[in-house]
N, C-alpha and C positions, 0 to 999 in steps of 0.2 A: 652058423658060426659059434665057435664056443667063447664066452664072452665073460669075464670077471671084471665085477667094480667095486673098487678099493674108498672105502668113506669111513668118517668116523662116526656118521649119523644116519639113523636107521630105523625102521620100527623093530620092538613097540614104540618106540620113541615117535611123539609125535611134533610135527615140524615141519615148514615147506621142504629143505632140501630133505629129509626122511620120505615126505609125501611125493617129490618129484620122483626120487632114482626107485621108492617101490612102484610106482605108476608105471614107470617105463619100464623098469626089468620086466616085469608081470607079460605087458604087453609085447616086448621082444621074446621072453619065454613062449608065448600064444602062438608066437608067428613062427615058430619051429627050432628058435635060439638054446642054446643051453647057456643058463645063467649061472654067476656062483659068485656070492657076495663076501668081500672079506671085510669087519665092521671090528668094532668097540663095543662091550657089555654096556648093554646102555645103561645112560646115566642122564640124559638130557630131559629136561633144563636144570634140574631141583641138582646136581653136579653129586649127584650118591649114584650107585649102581642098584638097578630096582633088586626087590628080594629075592627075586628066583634067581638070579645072576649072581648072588653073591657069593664071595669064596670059591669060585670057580676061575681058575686059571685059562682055562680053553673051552671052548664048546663049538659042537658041531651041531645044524639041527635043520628042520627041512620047515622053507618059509612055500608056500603055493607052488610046490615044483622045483624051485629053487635050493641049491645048497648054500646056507648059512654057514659062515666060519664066522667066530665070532671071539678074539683075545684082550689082554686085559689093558686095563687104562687108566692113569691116575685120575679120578673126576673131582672135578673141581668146577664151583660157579663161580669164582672170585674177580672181581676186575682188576685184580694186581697182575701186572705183565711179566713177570719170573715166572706167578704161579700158572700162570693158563698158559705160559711155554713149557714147563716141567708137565702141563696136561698134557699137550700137542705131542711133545715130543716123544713121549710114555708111549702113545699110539703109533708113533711112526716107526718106533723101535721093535713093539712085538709084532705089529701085521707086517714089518717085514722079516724077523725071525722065526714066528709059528704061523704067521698064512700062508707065505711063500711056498711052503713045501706040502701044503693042503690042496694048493689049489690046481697042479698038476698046468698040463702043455694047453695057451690060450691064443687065442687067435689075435683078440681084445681086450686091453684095459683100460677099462674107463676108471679114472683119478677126480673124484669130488671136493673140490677147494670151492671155500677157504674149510681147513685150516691150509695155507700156501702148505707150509710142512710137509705138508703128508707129499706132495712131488720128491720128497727126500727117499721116502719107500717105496712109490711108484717107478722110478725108474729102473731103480736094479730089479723089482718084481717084474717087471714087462720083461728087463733082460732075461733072467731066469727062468720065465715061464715061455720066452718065446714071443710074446705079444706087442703089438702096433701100439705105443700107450696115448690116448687123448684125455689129454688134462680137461675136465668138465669146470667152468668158473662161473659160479652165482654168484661172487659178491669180487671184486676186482682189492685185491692187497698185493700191495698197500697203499694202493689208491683212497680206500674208503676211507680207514685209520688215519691216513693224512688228512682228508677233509672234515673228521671230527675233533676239534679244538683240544688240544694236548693229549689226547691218545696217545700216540709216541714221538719221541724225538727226532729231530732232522736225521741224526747220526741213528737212525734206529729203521727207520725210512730208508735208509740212501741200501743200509745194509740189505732188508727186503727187497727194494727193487733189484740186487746183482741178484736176489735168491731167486725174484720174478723172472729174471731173464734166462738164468741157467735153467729153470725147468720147464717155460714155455718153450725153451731151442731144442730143448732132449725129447719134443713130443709130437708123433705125429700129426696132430691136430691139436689146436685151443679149441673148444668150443663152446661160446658163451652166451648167454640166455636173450640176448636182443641186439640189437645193429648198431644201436649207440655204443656198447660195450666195444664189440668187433672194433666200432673207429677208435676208441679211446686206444686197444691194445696197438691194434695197428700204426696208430700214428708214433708209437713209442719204441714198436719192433717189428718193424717191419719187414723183416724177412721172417716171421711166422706166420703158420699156416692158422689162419683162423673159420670160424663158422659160427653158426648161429641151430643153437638145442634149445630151443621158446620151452619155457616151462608152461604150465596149461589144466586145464580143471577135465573135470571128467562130470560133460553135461548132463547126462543121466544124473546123477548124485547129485549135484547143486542144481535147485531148479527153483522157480519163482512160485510154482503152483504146490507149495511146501509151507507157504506161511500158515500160519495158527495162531487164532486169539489164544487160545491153551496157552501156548509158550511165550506167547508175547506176557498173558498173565503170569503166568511161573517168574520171568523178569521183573516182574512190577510196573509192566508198562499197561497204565489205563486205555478202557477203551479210549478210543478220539485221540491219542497223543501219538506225538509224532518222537520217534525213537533212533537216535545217533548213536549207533554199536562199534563194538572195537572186540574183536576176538581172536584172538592169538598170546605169543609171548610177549609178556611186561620185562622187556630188557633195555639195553642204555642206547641201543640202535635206534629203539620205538621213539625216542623222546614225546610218552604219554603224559608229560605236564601238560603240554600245550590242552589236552581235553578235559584234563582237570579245571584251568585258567576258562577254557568257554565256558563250561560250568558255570563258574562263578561268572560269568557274564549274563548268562541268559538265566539267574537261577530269579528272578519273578518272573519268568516266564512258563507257567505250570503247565502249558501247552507240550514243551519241550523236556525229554529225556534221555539224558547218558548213559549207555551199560556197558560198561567194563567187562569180558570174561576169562580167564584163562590167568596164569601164574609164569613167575621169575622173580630176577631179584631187585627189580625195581617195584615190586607191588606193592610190600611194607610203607615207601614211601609215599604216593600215590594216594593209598588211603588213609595216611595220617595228614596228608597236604589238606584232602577232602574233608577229614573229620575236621581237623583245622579251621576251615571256613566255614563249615556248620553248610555245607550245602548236601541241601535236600533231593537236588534234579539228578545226580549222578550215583550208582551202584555199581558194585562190585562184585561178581561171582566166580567159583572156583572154574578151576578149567573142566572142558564137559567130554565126554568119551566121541571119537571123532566122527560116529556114526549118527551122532547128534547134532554135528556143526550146522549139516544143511539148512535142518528146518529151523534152528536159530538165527543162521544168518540169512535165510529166506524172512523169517519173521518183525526184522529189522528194518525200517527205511532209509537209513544211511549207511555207510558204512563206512567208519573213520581210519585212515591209513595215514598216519604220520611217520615221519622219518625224523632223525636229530639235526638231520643238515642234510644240504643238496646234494645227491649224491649219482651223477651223472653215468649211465652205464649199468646202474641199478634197476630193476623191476620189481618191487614189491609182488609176492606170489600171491597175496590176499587179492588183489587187483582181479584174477582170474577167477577165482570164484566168485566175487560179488558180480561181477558182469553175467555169471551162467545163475547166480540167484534174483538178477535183475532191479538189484541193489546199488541204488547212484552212488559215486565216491566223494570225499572230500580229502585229495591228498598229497601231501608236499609236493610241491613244483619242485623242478629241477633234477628229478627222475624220469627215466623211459616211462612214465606213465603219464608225463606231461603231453606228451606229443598225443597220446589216444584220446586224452581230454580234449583238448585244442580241435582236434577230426572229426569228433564225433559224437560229441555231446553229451557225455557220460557222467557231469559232474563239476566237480569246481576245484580248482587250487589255492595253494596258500602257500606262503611263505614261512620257512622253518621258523619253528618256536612262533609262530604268530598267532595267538589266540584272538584276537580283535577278527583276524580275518575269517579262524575257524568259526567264531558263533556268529557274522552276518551271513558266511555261506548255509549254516544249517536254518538260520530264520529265515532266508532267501528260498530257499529248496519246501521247509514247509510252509509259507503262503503261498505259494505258488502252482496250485496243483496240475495245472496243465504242463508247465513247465518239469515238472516232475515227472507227469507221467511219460510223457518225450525222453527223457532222460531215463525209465524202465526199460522202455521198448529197444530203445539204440544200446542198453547193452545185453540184452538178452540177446539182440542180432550178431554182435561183436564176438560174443564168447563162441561161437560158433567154428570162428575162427582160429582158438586154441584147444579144441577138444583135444581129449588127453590120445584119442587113437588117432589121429591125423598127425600128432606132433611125433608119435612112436614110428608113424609111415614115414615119415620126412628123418628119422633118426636111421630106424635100420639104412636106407639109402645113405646115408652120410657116412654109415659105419663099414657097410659095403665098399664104398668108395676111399675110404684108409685103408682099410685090409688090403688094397690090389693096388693100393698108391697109384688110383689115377685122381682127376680132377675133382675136387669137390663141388655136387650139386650145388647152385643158387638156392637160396631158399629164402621165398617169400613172407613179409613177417606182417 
């Protein structure tokens, strides 16, 4: 199948949806696919366009096999809503004025929301190119944005949802990261065709037999200390107060240690919260090159995943990899990772913004070591279940099954 997918996020950018759609194109290219990517000069998280991209209008350029198309984009990290709409919309405008005519006759387009927008340039590119388009949904808008407390307005919401509806109806498939999602869309439009494309780690790569005093030492984590990590982006979705606030709850506890690593723009604040309190138990490191993350988050004993609010339908991507590093969780309820907690023992939850809750589950987890280690075991077994070549078998099949507009496979999550 010849197959194009339209995102605005991409490597080198690094990031769960950058890490999902390269994992799986890769893997669909392997299996005999021809892929071609139409993206954004990247610019994410730091909202500049890196060096080599800069002053470049268009560029074409070959990623593992793959053809890169790549046009330009206002970047912006700001939390002002004009301006990260004037981002969005910059993208929606040239990938479908200078990709369109790059990317030649498709079988498939796969459309990576959020930003929702970009369904604005997915649909005439599918018409154009000829192609089946399946809207791909990792984060459900404007679902989410409504359940983060003044995000946007009722009348800014109501607007979104008629944008949500006209472009899940124009598509041959939704397909969204977990089963909770599927019912959320479902029960709201119900004559769309939905599915479920599980994001997923790639167990080779993340693995438990990766830890290292070395790197535990490079963190500042002493021998005997038990270490509560968090790596990825510092942004307003993460709501990273809340591990700052356990900090300061367990900070005479020299047992226990926080390590913050990776950048956005809530990091400024974070560590002036931190300096603030004068606490000692919690550090901060720059973001590390991706080929790094393993053996840091293998080297870790917890691994903290918060969210700003419950956000139903969500699957934090970090989830996957700490399960194939064998690294317990500690992370917001009221996400699709509540229910693998609850099954299977993987960890403990808390309620948004509840730091009381976050430092008795981390002092719970380290005196506990059998407890703990029970909690290793069950998710190294679990990840097994989202390796990143099983989730690509279970995709081509899904994608086969649009192309020929028959029945969408079941698929087991």
């Amino acid at each position: 199948m010849r197959i194009a997918i339209l995102t605005q996020y991409f490597p080198p950018e690094m990031g769960a949806p950058q890490a999902r759609l390269y994992e799986l194109a890769v893997r669909l290219q392997a299996r005999g696919h021809t892929l071609t990517i139409i993206t954004a000069m990247p610019n994410y998280p730091l909202g500049k366009v890196l060096p080599e991209y800069r002053h470049k209008i268009f560029c074409r350029e070959k990623l593992d096999g793959m053809k890169v198309i790549r046009t330009p984009i206002f970047p912006s990290r700001s939390g002002n809503l004009v301006v990260r709409l004037i981002s969005y919309m910059s993208f929606v405008t040239t990938s479908l004025l200078m990709g369109t005519w790059s990317v030649g006759r498709q079988d498939l387009l796969i459309v990576e929301s959020p930003p929702l927008f970009l369904g604005l340039s997915g649909i005439p590119m599918a018409f154009l190119t000829g192609a089946r388009m399946v809207f791909m949904v990792s984060d459900i808008w404007p679902d989410v944005a409504v359940r983060m407390d003044n995000m946007i307005s009722d009348k800014q919401a109501r607007i979104l949802e008629k944008l949500e509806g006209f472009v899940y109806r124009r598509s041959a498939c939704v397909a969204l990261t977990n089963p909770g999602a599927v019912e959320l869309v479902r029960g709201r439009f119900p004559d769309v065709h939905c599915t479920v494309i599980s994001n997923g780690v790639d167990t080779s790569f993340f693995r438990p037999d990766l830890r290292s005093e070395t790197v535990r030492a490079e963190f500042g984590i002493a021998p005997g200390q038990f270490a509560a990590g968090y790596c990825g982006l510092h942004g307003f979705f993460q709501g990273l107060e809340v591990i700052v606030e356990a900090a300061k709850r367990l900070r005479d506890n020299s047992n226990i240690r926080f390590v913050l690593v990776g950048d956005g723009p809530t990091k400024p604040e974070l560590v002036a919260q931190a300096q603030k309190e004068g606490l000692e138990n919690i550090a901060f490191y720059p973001r590390q090159p991706k080929k790094r993350m393993p053996e840091i988050l293998a080297s870790m004993d917890l691994s903290l995943i918060p969210l700003a609010a419950a956000l139903p339908g969500t699957m934090p991507s970090k989830v996957y990899e700490a399960l194939a590093a064998g690294v317990p969780l500690i992370v917001t309820g009221g996400c699709e990772a509540e229910q693998l907690v609850h099954r299977y023992n993987i960890g403990r939850l808390f309620d948004p913004g509840n730091a009381e809750q976050v430092a008795t589950a981390v002092l719970e987890l380290s005196s506990d070591r059998s407890l703990y280690e029970r909690m290793r075991a069950n998710a190294v077994s679990l990840s097994q279940r989202f390796d990143r070549n099983i989730i690509a078998e279970r995709t081509e099949r899904i994608l086969q099954a649009v192309r020929a507009g028959s029945t969408l496979p079941q698929v087991e999550w």
